[in-house]
C-alpha positions as CSV (number, residue, x, y, z in Angstrom):
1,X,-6.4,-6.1,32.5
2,X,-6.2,-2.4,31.2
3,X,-6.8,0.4,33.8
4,X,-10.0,1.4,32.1
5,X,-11.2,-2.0,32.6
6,X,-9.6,-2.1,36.4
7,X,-11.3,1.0,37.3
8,X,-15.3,-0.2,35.6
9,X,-14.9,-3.6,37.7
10,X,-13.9,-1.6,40.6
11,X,-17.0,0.7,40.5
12,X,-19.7,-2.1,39.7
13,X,-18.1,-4.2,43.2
14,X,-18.2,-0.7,44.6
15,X,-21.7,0.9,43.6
16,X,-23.3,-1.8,42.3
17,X,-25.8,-3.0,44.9
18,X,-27.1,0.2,45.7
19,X,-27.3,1.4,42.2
20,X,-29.4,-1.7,41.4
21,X,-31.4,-0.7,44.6
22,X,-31.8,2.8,42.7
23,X,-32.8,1.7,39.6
24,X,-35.6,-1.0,40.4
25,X,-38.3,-0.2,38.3
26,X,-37.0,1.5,35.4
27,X,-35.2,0.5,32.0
28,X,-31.8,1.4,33.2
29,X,-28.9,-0.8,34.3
30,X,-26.1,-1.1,36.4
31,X,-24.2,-1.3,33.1
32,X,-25.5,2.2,32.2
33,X,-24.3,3.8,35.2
34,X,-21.2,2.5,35.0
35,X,-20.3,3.7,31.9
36,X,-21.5,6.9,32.1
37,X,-19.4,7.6,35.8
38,X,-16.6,6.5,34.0
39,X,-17.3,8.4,31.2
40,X,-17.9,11.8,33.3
41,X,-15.5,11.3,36.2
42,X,-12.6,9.0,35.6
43,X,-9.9,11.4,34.5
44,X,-10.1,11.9,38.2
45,X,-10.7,8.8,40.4
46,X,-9.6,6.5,37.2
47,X,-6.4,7.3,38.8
48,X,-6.9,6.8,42.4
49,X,-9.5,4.3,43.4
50,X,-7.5,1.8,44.2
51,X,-5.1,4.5,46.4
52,X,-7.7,6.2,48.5
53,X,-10.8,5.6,50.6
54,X,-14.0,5.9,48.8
55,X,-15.1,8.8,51.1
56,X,-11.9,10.6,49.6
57,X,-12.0,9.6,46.5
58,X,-15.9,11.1,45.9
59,X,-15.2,14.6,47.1
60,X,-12.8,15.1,44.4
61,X,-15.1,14.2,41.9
62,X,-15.5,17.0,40.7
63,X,-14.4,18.9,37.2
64,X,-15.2,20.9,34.2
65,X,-13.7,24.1,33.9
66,X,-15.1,25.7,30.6
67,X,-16.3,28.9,30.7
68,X,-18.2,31.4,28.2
69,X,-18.1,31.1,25.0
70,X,-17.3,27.2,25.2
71,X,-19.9,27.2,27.8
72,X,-23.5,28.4,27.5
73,X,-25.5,27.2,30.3
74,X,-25.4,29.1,33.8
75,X,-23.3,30.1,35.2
76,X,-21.0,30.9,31.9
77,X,-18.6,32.8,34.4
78,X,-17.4,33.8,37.8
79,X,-19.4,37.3,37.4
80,X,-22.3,34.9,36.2
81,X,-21.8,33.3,39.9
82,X,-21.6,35.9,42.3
83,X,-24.7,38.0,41.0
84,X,-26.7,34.6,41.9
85,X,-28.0,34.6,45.3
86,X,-25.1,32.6,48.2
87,X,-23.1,33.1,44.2
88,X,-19.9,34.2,46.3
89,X,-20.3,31.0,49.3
90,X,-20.8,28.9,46.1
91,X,-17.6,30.4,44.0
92,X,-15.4,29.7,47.2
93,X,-16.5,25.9,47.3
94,X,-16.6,25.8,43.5
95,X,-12.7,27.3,43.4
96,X,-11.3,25.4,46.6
97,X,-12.9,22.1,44.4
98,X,-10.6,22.8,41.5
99,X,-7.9,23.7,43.6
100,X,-8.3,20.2,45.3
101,X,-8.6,17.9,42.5
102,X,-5.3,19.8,40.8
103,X,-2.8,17.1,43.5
104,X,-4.6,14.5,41.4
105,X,-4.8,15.4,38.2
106,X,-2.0,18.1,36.5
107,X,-4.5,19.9,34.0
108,X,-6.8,21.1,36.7
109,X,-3.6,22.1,38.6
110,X,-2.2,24.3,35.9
111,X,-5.9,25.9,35.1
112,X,-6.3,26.3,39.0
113,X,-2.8,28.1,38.8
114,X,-2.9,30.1,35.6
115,X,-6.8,31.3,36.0
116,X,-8.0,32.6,39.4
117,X,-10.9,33.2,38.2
118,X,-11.8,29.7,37.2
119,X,-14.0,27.0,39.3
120,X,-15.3,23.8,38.9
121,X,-19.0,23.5,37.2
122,X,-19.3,19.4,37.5
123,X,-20.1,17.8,40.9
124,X,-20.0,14.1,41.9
125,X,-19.4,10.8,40.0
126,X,-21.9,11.8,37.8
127,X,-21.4,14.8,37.4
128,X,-24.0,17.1,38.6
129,X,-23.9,20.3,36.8
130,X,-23.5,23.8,38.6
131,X,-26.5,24.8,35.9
132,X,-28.9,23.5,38.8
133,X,-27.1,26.0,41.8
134,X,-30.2,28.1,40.8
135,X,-33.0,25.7,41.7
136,X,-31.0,23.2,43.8
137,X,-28.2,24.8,45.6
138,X,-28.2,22.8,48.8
139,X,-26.5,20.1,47.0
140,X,-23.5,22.3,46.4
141,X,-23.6,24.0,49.1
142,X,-24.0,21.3,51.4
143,X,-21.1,19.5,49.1
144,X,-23.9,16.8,48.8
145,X,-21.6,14.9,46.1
146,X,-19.8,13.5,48.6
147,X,-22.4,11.2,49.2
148,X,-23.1,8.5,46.5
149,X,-26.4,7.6,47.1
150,X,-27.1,11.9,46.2
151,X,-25.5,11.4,43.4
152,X,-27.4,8.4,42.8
153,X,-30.8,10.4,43.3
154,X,-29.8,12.7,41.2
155,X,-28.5,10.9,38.2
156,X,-31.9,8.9,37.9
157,X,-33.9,11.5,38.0
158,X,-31.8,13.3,35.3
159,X,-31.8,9.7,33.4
160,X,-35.6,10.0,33.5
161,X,-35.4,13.2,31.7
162,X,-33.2,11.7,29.5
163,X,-35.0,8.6,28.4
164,X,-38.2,11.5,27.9
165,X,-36.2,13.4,25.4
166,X,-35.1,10.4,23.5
167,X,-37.9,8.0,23.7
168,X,-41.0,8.2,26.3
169,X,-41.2,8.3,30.2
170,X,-43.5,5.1,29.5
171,X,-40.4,3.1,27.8
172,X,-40.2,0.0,29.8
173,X,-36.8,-1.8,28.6
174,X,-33.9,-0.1,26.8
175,X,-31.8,-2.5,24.4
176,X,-27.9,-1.8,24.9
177,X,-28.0,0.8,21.9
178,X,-30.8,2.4,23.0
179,X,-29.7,3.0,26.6
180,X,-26.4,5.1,24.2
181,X,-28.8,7.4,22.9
182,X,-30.6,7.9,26.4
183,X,-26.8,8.7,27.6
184,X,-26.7,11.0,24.6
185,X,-30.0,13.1,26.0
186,X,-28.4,12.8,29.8
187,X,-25.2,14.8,28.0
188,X,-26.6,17.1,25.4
189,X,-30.5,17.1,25.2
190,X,-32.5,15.3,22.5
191,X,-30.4,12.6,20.4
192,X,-31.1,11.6,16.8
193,X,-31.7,7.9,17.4
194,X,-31.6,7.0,13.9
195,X,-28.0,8.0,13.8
196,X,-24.9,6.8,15.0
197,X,-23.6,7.0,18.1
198,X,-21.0,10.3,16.8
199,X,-23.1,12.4,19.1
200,X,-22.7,14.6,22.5
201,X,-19.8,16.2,23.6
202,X,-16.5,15.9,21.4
203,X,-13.4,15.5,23.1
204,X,-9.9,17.1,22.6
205,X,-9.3,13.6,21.0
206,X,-12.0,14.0,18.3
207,X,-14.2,10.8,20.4
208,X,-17.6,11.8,21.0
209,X,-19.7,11.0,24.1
210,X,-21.9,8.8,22.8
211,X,-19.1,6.5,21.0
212,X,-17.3,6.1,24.5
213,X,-20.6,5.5,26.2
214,X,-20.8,2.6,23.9
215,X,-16.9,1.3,24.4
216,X,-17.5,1.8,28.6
217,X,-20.9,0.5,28.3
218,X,-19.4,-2.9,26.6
219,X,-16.4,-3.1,29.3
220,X,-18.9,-2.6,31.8
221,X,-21.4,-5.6,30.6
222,X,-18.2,-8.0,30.6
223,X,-18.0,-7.6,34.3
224,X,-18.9,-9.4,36.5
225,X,-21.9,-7.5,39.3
226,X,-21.5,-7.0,42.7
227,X,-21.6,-10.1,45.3
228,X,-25.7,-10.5,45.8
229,X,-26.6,-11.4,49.3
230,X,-29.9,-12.9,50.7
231,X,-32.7,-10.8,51.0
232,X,-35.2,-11.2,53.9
233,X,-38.5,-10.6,53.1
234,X,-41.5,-10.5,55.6
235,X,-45.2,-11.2,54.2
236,X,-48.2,-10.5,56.5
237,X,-52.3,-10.5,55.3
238,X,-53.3,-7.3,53.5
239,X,-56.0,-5.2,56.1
240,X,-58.7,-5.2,53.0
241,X,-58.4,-8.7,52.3
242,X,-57.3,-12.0,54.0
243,X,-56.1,-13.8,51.1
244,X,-53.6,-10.1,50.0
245,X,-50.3,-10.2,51.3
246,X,-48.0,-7.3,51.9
247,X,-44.6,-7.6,51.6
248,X,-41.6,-5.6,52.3
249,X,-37.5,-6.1,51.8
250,X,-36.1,-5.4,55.2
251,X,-33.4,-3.0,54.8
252,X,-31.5,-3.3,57.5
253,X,-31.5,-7.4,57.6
254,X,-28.1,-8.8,57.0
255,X,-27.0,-12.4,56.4
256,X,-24.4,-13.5,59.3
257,X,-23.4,-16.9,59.9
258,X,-26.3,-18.5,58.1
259,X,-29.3,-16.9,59.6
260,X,-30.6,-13.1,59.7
261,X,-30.5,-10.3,61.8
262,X,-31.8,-7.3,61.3
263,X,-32.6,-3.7,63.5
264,X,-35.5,-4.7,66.1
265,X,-36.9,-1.1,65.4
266,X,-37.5,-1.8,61.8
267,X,-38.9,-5.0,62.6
268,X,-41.6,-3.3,65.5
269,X,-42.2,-1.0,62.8
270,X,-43.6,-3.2,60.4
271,X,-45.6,-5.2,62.6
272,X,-46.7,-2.9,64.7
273,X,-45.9,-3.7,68.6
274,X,-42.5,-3.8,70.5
275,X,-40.5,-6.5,71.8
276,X,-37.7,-6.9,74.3
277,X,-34.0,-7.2,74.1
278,X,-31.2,-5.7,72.8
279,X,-31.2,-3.1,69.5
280,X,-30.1,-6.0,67.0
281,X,-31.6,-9.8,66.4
282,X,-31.7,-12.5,64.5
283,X,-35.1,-12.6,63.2
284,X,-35.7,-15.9,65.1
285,X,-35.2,-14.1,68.3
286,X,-37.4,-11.0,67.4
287,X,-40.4,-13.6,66.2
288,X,-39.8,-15.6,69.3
289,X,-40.2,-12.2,71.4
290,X,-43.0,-10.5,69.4
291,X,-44.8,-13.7,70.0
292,X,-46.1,-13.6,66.1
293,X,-46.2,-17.5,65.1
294,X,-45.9,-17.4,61.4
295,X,-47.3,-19.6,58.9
296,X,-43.8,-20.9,56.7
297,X,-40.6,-20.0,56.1
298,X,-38.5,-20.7,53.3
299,X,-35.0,-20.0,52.5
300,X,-33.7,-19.5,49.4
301,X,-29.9,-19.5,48.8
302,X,-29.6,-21.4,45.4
303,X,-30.5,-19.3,43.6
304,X,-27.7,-16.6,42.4
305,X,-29.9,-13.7,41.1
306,X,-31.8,-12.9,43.6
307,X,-31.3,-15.2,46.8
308,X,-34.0,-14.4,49.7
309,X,-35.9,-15.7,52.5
310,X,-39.3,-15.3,52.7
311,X,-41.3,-14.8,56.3
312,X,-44.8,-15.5,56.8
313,X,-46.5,-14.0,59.6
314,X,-49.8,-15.4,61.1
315,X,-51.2,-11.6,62.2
């Protein structure tokens, strides 16, 4: 298995359920995302994910060093920075971030070391431009990047942009080619989507984005998902009408030993009254004590794409 491959199977185990979480609802895929981290970020954890923590391996994701004339967007330089509002706190992070990643990766070292003046304008796995310090600095500031479900929010969001430019917000599904050319918007605004896929950033190889979107995207949908574990799901009559049910994935609910348990606070929540004992039950034991008999429940664990249990509660 090359190391490319080794390092798209190790972020699908890694990310995958909570990006799937993330993108419920809209045309993109776990497949997507995947190639487009590695796309943006693996030059630096392509080389260590399988020699850090994942904590330590997403605060170094970070990168992009080109400044004006290569680079027209805000800021385009260090002078660019400071005259920006909190320009000088950001600068410090933005340098110290270069100056980190440089014990990983010996390009950013020698830019760190030949260039004082030079900082990092990419932040997270996804790679969160520095263009948005002017509407968004908290998540610089804050070093919100090392945090993967930020990143997450923000990379959706930005894909939703995306698939705008290219196609329209009201675009349901996106084909494998056409989720290239919404990568193509996500790096370099609107894509010809009649044309090939030589489009986006060019690398010092001559490979443009959109053509390694495609190879990472095809690696990506030869791997196999992350592990998908039961869902419990708790149904209860609508208030307008009897015959409606509500129903709502409990996010705290975890399969253990062939029953659930799940956070009694989220389960007083939804049903609105409290019950005794301790901070964590199986949901047996928090029916039992919330004395709420319920109608059925079934259990469904045959069923490999989406396993679940579903709760009916006589309220």
């Amino acid at each position: 298995m090359s190391r490319t491959t080794q390092g798209i199977a190790w972020f699908k185990n890694q990310f995958g359920a909570q990006i799937e979480a993330a993108v419920a609802g809209t045309p993109f895929s776990l497949d997507l995302l995947t190639a487009i981290a590695y796309q943006e970020s693996s030059e630096i954890w392509g080389s260590i994910f399988d020699r850090l923590p994942v904590s330590e391996v997403l605060k170094v994701c970070v990168g992009d060093t080109l400044d004006a004339p290569a680079r027209s967007a805000f800021p385009k330089n260090k002078a660019a920075l400071l005259a920006r509002q909190n320009g000088s706190a950001m600068f410090t992070i933005a340098r110290q971030a270069l100056v980190d990643i440089g014990q990983y990766n010996s390009g950013y070292a020698s830019v760190a070391h030949m260039n004082a003046d030079k900082f990092c304008h990419g932040y997270g796995i996804f790679q969160y431009d520095l263009q948005f310090f002017k509407d968004d600095p908290d998540f610089f500031l804050q070093k919100r990047w090392y945090d993967f479900d930020q990143c997450l929010i923000k990379v959706v969001a930005e894909l939703k942009e995306a698939l705008r430019k290219a196609y329209s917000p009201a675009k349901t599904t996106l084909t494998p080619r056409e989720s290239v050319f919404v990568a193509i918007a996500y790096n370099n605004g609107v894509p010809d989507i009649n044309g090939t896929f030589s489009q986006g950033f060019r690398d010092s190889d001559g490979e443009y984005y959109g053509d390694l979107i495609w190879k990472y995207l095809q690696i990506a949908e030869a791997q196999p998902g992350p592990p998908r574990l039961p869902r419990l799901i708790l149904s209860k009559p609508g208030r307008l009408n009897a015959i409606d049910w509500v129903s709502q994935a409990m996010a705290t609910a975890t399969f253990v030993g062939g029953h659930f348990e799940m956070d009694k606070s989220e389960f007083e929540l939804f049903v609105g009254k409290s019950v005794t004992g301790p901070g964590r039950q199986t949901i047996r034991d928090l029916l039992t004590a919330s004395a709420i008999p319920f109608i059925s429940s079934e259990l469904h664990l045959n069923e490999p794409a989406d396993p679940r249990e579903y709760i009916f509660l006589q309220m």
